[in-house]
ROFI-270378 format. One line per field, with one value per residue: residue in three letters; residue number from 0; y, x, z negated of N, C-alpha, C in turn. Coordinates in steps of 0.05 Angstrom, whole numbers, padded with zeros to 5 digits. Example, Ala and Ser with C-alpha at 12.3 -4.5 7.8 and 13.67 -1.06 7.14 Angstrom:
aa: ala/ser;
i: 0/1;
ny: -00114/-00045;
nx: 00264/00257;
nz: -00156/-00142;
cay: -00090/-00021;
cax: 00246/00273;
caz: -00156/-00143;
cy: -00066/00001;
cx: 00264/00258;
cz: -00156/-00157;
This chain:
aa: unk/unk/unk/unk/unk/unk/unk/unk/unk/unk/unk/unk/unk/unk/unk/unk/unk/unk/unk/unk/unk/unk/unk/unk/unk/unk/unk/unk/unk/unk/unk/unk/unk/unk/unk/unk/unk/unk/unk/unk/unk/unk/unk/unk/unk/unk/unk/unk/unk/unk/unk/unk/unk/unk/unk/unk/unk/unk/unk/unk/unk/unk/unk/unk/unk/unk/unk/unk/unk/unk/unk/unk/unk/unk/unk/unk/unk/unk/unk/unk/unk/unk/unk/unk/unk/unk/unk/unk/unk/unk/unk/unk/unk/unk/unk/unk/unk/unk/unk/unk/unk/unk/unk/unk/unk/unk/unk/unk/unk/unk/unk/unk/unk/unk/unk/unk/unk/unk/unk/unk/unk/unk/unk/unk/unk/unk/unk/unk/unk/unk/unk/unk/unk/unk/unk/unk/unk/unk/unk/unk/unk/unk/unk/unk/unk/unk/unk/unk/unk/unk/unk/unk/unk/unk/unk/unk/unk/unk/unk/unk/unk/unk/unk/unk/unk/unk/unk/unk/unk/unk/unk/unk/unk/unk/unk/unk/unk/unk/unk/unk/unk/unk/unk/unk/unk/unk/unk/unk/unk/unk/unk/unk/unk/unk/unk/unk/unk/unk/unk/unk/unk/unk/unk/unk/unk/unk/unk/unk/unk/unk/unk/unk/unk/unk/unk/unk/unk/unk/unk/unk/unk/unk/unk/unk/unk/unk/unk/unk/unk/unk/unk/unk/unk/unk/unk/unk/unk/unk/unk/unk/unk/unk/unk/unk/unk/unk/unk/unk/unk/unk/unk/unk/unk/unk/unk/unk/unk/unk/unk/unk/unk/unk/unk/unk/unk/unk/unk/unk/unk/unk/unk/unk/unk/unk/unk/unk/unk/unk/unk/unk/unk/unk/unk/unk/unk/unk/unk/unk/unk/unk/unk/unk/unk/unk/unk/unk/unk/unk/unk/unk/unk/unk/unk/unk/unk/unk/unk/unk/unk/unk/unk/unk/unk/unk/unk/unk/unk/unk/unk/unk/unk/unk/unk/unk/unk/unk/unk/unk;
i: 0/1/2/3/4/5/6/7/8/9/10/11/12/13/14/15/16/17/18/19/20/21/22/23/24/25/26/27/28/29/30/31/32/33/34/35/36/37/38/39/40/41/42/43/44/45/46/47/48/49/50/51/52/53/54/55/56/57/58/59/60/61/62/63/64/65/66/67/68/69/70/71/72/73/74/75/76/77/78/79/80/81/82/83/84/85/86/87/88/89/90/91/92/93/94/95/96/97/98/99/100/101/102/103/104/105/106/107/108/109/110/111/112/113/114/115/116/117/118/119/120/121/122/123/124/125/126/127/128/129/130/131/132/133/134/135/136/137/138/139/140/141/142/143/144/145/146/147/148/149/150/151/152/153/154/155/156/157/158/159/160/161/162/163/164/165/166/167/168/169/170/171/172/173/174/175/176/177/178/179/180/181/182/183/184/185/186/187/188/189/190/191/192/193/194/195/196/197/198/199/200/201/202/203/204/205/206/207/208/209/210/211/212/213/214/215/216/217/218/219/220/221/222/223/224/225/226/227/228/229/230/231/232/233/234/235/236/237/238/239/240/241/242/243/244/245/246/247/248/249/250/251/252/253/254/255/256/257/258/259/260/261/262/263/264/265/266/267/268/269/270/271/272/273/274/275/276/277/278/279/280/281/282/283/284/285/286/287/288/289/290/291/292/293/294/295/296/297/298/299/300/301/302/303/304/305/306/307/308/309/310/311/312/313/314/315/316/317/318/319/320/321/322/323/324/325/326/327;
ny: 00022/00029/00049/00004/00024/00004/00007/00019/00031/00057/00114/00182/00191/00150/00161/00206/00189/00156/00200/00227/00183/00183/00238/00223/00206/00158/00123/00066/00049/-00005/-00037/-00028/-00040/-00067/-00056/-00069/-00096/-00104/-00108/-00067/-00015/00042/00051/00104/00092/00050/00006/-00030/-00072/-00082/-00103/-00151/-00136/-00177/-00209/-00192/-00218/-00247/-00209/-00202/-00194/-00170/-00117/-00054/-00006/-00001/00040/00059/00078/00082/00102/00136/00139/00077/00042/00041/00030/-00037/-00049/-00025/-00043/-00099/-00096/-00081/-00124/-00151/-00114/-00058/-00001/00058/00104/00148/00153/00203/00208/00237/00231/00179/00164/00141/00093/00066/00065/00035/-00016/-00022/-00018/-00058/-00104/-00093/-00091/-00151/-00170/-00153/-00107/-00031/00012/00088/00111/00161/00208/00258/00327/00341/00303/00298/00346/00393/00375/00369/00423/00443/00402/00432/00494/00481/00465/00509/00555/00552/00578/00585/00583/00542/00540/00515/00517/00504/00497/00550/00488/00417/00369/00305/00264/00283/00274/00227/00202/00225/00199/00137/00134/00112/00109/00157/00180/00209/00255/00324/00356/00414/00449/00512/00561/00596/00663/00718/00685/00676/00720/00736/00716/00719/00773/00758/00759/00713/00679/00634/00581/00549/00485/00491/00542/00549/00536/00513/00469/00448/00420/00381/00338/00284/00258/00179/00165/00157/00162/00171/00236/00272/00232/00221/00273/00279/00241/00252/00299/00278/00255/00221/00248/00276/00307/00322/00360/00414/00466/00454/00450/00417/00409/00378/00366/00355/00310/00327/00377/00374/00351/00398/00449/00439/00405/00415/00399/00433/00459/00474/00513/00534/00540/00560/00584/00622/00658/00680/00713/00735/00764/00783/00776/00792/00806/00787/00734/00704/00656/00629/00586/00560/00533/00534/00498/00476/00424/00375/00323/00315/00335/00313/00262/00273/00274/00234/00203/00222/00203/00148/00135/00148/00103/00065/00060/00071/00021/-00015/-00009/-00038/-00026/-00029/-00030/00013/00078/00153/00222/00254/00222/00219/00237/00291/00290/00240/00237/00258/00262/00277/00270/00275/00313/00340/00361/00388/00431/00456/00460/00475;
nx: 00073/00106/00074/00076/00092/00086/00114/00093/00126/00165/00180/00170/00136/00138/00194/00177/00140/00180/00211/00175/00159/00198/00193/00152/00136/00115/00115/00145/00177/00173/00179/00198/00165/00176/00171/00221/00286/00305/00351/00360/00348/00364/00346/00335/00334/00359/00349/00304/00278/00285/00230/00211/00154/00114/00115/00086/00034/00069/00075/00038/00022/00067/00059/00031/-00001/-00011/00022/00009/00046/00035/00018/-00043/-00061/-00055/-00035/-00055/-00119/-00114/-00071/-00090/-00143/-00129/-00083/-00119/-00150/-00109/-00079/-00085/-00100/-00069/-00087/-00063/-00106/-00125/-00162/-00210/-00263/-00269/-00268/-00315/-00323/-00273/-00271/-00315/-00292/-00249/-00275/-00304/-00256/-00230/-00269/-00284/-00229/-00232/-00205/-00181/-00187/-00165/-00186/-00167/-00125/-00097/-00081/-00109/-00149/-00169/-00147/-00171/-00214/-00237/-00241/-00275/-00321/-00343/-00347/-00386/-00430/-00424/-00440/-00489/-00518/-00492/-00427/-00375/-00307/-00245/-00180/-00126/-00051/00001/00035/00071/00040/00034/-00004/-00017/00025/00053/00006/00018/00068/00057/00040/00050/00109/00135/00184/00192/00164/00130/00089/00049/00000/-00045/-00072/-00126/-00115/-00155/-00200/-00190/-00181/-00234/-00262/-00248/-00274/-00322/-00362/-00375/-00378/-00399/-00355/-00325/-00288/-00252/-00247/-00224/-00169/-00112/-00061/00005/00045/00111/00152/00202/00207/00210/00259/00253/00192/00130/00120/00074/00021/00033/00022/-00029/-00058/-00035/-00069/-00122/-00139/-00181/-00210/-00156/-00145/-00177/-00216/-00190/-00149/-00094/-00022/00040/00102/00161/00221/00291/00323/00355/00343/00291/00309/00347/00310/00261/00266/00241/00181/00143/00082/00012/-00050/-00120/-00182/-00240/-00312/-00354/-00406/-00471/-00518/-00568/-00634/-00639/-00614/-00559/-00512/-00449/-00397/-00329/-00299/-00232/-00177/-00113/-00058/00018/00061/00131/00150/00110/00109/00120/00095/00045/00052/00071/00012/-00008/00015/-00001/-00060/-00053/-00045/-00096/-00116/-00098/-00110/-00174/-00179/-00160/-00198/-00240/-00268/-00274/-00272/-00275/-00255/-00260/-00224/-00271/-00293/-00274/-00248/-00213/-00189/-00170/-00127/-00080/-00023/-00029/-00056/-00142/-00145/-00103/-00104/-00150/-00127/-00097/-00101/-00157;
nz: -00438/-00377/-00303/-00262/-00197/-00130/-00062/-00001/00062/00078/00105/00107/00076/00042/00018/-00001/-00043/-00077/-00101/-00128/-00163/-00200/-00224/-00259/-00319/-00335/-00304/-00265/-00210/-00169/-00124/-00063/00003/00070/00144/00173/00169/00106/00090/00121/00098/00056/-00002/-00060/-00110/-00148/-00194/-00164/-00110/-00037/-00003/00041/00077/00095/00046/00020/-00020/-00051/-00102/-00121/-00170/-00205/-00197/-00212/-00178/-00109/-00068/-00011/00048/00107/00171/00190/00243/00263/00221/00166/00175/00183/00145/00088/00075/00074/00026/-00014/-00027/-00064/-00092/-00140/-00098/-00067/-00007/00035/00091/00137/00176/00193/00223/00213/00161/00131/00150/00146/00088/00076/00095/00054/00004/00004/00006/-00046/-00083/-00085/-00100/-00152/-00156/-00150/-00105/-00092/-00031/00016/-00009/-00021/00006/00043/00076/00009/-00037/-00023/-00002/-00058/-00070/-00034/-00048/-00099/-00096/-00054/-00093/-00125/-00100/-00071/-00020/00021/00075/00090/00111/00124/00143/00180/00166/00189/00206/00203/00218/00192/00209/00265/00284/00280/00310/00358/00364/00383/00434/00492/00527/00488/00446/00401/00366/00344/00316/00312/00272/00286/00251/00290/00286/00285/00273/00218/00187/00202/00173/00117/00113/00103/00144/00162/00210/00267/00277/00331/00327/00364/00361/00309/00313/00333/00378/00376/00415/00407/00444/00453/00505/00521/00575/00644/00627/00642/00649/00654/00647/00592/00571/00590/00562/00505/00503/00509/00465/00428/00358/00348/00383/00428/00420/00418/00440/00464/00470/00506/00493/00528/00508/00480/00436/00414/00416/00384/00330/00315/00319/00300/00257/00200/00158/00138/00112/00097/00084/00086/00048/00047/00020/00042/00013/-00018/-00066/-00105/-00120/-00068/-00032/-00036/-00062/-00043/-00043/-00033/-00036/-00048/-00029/-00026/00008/00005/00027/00022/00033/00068/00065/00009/-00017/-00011/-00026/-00077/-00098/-00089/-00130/-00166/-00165/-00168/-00220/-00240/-00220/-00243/-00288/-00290/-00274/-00312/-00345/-00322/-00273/-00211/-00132/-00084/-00083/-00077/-00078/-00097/-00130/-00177/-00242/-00266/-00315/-00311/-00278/-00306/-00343/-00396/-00458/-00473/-00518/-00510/-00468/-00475/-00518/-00485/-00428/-00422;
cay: 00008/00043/00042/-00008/00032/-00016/00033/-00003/00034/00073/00135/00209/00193/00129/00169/00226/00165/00148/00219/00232/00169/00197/00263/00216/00185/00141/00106/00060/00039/-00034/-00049/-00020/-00062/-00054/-00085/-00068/-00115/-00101/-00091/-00041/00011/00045/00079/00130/00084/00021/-00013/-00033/-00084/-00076/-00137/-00150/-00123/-00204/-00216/-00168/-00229/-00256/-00191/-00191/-00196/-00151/-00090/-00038/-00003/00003/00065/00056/00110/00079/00119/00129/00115/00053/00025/00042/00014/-00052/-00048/-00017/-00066/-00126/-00094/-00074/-00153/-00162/-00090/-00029/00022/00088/00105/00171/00165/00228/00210/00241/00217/00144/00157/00129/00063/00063/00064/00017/-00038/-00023/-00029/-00098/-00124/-00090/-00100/-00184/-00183/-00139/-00084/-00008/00033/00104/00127/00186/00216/00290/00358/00346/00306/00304/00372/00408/00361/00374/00453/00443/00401/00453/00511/00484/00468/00534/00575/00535/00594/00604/00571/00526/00548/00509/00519/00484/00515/00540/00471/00400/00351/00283/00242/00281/00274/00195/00192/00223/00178/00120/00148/00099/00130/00178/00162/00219/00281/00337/00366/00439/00462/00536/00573/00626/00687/00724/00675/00674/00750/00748/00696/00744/00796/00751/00757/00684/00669/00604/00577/00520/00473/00499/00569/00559/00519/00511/00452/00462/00391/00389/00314/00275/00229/00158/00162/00155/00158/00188/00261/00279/00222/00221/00299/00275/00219/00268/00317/00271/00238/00232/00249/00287/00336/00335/00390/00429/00472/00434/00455/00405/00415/00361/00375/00332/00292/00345/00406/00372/00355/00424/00464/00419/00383/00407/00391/00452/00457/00485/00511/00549/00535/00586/00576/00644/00653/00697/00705/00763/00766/00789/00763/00833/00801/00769/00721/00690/00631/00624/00567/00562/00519/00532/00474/00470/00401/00369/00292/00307/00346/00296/00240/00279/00274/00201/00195/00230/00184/00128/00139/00146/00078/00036/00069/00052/-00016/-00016/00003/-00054/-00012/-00043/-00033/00046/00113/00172/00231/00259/00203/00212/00262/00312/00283/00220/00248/00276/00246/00282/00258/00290/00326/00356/00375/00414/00443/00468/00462/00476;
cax: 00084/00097/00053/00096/00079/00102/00114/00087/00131/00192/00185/00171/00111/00156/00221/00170/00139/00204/00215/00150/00154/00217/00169/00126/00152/00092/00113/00166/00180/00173/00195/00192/00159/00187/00170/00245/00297/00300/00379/00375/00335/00370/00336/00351/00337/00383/00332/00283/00285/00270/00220/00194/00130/00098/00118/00068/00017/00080/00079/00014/00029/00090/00055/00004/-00020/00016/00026/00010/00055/00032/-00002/-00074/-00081/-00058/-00036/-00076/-00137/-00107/-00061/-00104/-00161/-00112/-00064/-00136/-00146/-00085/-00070/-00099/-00084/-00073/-00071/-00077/-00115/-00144/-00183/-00236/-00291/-00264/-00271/-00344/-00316/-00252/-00283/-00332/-00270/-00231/-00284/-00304/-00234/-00224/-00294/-00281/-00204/-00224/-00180/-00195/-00169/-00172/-00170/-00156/-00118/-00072/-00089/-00134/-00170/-00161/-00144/-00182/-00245/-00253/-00245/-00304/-00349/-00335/-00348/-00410/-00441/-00429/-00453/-00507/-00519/-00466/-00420/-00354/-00281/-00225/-00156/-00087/-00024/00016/00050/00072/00025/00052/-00025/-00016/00051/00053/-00005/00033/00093/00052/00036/00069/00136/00138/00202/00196/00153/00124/00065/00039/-00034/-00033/-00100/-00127/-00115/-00172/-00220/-00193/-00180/-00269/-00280/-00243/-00287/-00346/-00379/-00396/-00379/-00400/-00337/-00318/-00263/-00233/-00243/-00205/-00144/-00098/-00047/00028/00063/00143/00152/00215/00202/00241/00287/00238/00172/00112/00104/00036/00018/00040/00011/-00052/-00059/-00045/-00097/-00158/-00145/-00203/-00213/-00140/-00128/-00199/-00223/-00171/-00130/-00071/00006/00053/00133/00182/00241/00304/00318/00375/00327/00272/00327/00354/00289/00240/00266/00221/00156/00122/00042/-00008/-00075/-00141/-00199/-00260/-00333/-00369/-00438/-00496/-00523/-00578/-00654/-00648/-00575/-00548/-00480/-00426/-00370/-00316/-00281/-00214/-00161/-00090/-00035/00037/00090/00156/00147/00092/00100/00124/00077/00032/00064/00057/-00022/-00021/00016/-00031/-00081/-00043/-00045/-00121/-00128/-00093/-00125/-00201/-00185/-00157/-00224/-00258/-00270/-00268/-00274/-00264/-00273/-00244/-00219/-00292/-00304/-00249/-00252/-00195/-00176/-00157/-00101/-00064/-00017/-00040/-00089/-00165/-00139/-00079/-00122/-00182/-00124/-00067/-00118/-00186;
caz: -00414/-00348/-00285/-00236/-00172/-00102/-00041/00027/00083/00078/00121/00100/00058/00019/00005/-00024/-00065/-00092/-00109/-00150/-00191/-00220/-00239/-00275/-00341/-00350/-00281/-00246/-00183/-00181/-00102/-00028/00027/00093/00170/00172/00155/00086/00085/00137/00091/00038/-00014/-00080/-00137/-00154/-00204/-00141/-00087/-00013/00005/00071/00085/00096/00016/-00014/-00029/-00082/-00112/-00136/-00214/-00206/-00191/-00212/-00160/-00085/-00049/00028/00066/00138/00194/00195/00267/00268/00196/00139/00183/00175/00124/00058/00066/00070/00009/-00034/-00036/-00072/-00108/-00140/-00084/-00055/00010/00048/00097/00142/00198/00170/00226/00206/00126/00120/00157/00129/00058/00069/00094/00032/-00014/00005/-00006/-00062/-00108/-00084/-00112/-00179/-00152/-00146/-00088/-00085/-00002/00028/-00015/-00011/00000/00062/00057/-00022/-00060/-00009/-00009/-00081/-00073/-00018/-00075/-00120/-00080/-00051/-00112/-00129/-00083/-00052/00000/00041/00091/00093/00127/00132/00167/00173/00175/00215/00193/00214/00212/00198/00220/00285/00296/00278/00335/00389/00377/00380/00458/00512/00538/00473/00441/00380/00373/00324/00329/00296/00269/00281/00250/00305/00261/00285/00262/00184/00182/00192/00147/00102/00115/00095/00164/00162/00236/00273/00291/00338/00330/00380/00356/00291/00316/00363/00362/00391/00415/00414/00451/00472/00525/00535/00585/00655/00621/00663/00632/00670/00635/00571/00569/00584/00540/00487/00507/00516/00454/00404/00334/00336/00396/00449/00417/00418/00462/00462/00485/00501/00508/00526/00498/00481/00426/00401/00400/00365/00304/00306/00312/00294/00232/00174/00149/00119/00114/00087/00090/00065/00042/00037/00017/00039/-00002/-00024/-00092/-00116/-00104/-00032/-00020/-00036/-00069/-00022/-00055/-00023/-00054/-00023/-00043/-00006/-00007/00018/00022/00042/00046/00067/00041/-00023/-00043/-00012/-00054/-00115/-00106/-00092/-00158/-00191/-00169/-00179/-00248/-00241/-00205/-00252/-00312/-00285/-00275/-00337/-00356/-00309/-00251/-00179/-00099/-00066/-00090/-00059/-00090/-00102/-00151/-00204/-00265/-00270/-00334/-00305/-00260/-00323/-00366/-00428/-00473/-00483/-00537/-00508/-00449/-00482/-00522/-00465/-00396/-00421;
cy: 00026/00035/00029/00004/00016/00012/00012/00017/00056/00086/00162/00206/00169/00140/00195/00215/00173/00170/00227/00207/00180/00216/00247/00194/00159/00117/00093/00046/00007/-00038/-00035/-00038/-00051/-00079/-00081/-00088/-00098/-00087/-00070/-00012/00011/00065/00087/00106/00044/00006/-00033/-00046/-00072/-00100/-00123/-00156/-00160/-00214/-00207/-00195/-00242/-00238/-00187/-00183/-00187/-00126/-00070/-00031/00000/00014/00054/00089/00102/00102/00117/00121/00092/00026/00015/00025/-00016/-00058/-00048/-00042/-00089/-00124/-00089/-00107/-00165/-00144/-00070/-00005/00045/00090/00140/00182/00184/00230/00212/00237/00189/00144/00139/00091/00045/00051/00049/-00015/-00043/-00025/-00060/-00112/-00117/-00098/-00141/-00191/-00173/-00120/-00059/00005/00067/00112/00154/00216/00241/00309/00359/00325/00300/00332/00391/00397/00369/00407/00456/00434/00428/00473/00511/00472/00495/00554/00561/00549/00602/00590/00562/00536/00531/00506/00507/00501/00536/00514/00443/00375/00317/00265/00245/00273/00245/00188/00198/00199/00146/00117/00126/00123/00157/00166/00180/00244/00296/00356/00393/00447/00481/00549/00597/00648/00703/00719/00675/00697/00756/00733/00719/00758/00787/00759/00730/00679/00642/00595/00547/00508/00480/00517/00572/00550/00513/00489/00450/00428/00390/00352/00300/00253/00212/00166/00145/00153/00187/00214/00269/00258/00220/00247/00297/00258/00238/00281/00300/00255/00245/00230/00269/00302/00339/00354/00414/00436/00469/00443/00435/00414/00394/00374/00347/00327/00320/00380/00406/00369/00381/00454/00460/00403/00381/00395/00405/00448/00472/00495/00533/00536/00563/00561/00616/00645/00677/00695/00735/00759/00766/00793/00784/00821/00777/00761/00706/00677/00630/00615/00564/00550/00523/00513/00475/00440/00387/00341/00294/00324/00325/00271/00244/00274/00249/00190/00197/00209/00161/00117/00134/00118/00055/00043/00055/00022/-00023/-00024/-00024/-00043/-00029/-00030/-00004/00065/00130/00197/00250/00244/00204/00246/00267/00299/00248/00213/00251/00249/00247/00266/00270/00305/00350/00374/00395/00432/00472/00477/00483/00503;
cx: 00082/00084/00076/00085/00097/00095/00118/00094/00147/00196/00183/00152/00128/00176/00200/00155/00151/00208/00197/00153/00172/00203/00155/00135/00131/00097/00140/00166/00198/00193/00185/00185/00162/00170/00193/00258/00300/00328/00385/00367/00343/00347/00342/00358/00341/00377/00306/00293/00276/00268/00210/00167/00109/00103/00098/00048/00038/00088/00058/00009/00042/00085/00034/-00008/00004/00000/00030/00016/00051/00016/-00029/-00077/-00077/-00053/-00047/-00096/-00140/-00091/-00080/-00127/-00147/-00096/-00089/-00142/-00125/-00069/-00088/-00081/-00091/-00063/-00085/-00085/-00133/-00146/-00209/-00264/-00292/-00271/-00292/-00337/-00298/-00259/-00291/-00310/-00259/-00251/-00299/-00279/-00238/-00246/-00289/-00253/-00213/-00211/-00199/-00179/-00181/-00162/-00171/-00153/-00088/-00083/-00108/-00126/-00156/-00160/-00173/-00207/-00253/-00261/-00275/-00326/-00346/-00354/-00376/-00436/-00446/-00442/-00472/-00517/-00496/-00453/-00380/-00338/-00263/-00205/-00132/-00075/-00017/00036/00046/00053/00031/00034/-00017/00014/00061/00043/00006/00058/00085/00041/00054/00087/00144/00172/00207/00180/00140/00105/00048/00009/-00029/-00072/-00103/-00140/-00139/-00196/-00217/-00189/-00218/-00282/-00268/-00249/-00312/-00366/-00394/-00399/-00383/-00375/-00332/-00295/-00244/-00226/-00225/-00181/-00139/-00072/-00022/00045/00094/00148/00181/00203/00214/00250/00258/00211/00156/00100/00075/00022/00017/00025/-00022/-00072/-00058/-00066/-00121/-00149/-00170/-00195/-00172/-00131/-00154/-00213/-00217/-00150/-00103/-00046/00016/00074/00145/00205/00260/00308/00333/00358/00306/00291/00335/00335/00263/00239/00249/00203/00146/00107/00031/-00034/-00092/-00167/-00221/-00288/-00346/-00394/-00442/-00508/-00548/-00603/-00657/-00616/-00556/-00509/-00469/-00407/-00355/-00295/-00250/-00191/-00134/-00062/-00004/00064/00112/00157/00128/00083/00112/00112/00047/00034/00066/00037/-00022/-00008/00000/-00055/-00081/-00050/-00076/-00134/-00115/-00106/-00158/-00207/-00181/-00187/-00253/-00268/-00261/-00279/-00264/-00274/-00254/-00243/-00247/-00305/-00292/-00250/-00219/-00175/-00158/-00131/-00075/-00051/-00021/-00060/-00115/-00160/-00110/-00093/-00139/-00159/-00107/-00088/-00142/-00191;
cz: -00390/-00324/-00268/-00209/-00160/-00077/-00014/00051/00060/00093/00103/00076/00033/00006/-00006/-00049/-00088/-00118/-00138/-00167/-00202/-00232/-00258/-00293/-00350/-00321/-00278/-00220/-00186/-00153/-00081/-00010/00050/00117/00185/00160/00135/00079/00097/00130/00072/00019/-00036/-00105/-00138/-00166/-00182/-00123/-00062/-00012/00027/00069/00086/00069/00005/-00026/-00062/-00102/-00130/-00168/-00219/-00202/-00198/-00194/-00129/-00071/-00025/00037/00095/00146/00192/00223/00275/00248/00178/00145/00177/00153/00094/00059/00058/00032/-00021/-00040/-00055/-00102/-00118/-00125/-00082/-00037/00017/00080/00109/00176/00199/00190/00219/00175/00118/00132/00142/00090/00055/00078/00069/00012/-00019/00002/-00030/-00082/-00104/-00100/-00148/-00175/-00149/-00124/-00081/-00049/-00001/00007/-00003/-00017/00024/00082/00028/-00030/-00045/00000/-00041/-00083/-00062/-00031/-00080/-00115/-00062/-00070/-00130/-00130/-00059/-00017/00004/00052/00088/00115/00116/00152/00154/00175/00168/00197/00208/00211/00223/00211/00243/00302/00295/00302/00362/00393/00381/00419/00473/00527/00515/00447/00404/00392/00350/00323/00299/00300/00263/00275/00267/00282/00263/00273/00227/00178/00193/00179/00123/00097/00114/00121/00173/00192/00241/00291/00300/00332/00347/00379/00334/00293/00343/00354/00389/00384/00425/00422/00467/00483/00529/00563/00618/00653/00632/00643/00638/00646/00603/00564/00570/00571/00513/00478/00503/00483/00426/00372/00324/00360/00423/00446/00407/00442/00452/00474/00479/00521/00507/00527/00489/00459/00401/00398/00385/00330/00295/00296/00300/00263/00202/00177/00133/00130/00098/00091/00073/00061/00035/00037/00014/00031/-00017/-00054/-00097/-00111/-00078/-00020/-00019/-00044/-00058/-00043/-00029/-00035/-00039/-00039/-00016/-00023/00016/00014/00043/00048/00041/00054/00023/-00034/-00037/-00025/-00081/-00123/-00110/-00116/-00173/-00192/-00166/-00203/-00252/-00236/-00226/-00285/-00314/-00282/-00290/-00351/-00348/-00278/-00227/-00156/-00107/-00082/-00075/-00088/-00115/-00129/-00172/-00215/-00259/-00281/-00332/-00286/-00290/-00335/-00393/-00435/-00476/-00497/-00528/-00483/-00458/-00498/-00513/-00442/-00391/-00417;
């Protein structure tokens, strides 16, 4: 039987959904939930309803697990706890001083309904949290790097448009090169947040809305641009489409560390991901651990885990056997 995945919002992260269940023959796409009228969102595949977003409780027996593509700063928060009462989910996500809160919301719905939800799922946090286990289990001596980019980042770029007077905007994580060309060189620098990144804001503004404002509303905001030196450009609606319109990303990961009697041998771990597009390769992961979430419950399994908690082998579609003999 295939996994009925439900897809809770229809933006960048829902139409790369869509996309990935097709990739995955063990899956189908049961229905889209919108807080759109329902007729006014088309999407790829012709077996699937659009329901309105206040339906999902008559869904509950129609669905395996449901994919939340909302915003972390202002959806997921409410959304995933509410939809883990009801579903086995996945959402992604990555406000990573909110995770320990976040987590602990969603696993109280979810261990009270019987459901399992994996959060903050992707490539960061997700792919790039497990490299960091990994890596410091490894090499117990030695020190943690991570950098973005240069690429669009859809959390921050959700939070500016959510900005009073912001009417659309796109916002870039650029790694200061300096700093990963001496992690490179295993110097093991102490770097600040501010030292490894720098974040570049492309913003239209409605139509009389207070720029000063709006600019500094950006800037001071916490947990996604105060400690960071921050650019912001207003620009019009027609140069953000024309110059603006992808969504590549990517990133690195290092774990610099020591190993020898008297720390004589240097390693440097170093993991890197380049996407041309950023939510569908982020929608590929939360398939993956789609697949994982409706398997454990299968199993009896209930409330939160994060990516940290789930074996390898439970991402895959192979079997144990096809694994130890193709993977292993």
């Amino acid at each position: 039987m295939s996994i009925r995945i439900g897809i809770n919002g229809y933006g960048n992260l829902g139409r790369g959904v869509e996309l990935a269940v097709r990739e995955n023959s063990d899956m189908e796409l049961a229905a889209v939930f919108t807080r759109r009228d329902p007729s006014s969102v088309k999407i790829l595949s012709q077996d699937a309803p659009v329901v309105r977003a206040d339906e999902l409780e008559e869904w509950k027996d129609r669905i395996d697990v449901m994919i939340l593509c909302g915003g972390s700063a202002k959806d997921l928060p409410e959304q995933t706890p509410k939809c883990a009462g009801l579903f086995n989910c996945i959402d992604s996500f990555d406000t990573h001083a909110r995770i320990p809160e976040h987590f602990s919301n969603v696993d109280a719905a979810a261990r009270k309904a019987g459901k399992l939800s994996i959060i903050s799922v992707g490539w960061d946090p997700g792919m790039f949290s497990l490299i960091r286990a990994y890596a410091n289990a490894i090499l117990p001596d030695g020190k943690d790097y991570t950098f973005w980019g240069k690429g669009v980042s859809q959390g921050h770029s959700d939070a500016i448009r959510r900005v009073n007077g912001v009417k659309n905007a796109k916002q870039y994580t650029i790694p200061v090169e300096s700093a990963l060309e001496s992690v490179r060189r295993g110097e093991q620098p102490e770097l600040s947040t501010r030292q490894k990144h720098t974040r570049e804001c492309f913003v239209v503004p409605e139509e009389g809305a207070d720029l000063a404002q709006i600019e500094k509303e950006i800037k001071e905001m916490p947990n996604y641009f105060s400690d960071y030196d921050t650019t912001v450009h207003f620009i019009s609606e027609e140069e953000l489409q024309e110059k603006h319109a992808g969504l590549a990303h990517g990133g690195f990961v290092f774990r610099s560390g020591h190993t020898g009697e008297n720390r004589e041998h240097n390693h440097i771990l170093e993991f890197s991901l380049k996407l041309d597009s950023n939510p569908e390769f982020t929608t590929s992961v939360l398939c993956a651990y789609a697949r994982a979430a409706y398997r454990l419950n299968q199993e009896g399994a209930s409330g939160a885990r994060t990516v940290l908690d789930i074996a390898p082998a439970c991402l895959s579609p192979m079997s144990p056997e096809e694994l130890r003999a193709h993977l292993l």
